[in-house]
C-alpha positions in Angstrom: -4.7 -6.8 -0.8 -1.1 -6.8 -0.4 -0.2 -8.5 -3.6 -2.4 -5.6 -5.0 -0.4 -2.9 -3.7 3.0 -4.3 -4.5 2.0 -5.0 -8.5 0.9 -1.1 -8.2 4.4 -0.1 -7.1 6.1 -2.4 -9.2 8.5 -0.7 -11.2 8.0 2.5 -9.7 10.0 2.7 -6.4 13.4 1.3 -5.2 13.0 -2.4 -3.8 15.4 -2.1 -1.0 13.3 -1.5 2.1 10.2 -4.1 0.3 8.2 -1.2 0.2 7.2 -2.4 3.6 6.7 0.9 5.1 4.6 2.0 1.8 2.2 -1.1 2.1 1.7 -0.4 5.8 0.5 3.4 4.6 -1.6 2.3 1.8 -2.8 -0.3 3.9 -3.6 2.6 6.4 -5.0 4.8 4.4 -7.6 1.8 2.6 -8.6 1.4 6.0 -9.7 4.6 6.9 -11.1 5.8 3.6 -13.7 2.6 4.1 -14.3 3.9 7.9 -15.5 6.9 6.3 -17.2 5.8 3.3 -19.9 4.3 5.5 
């Protein structure tokens, strides 16, 4: 989930984009590793 992702980062990166672009390639990446997983 999204709330997952940002507790992950938290503390880690620089806040000042919202890791927005981050999520979206974590996000990205989750949903391909389960495409594949099948």
């Amino acid at each position: 989930t999204i709330d997952e992702i940002k507790k992950a980062l938290e503390g880690n990166l620089c806040r000042c984009t919202g890791y927005i672009k981050i999520i979206e390639a974590v996000q990205l990446a989750a949903k391909k590793l389960q495409r594949y997983s099948r």
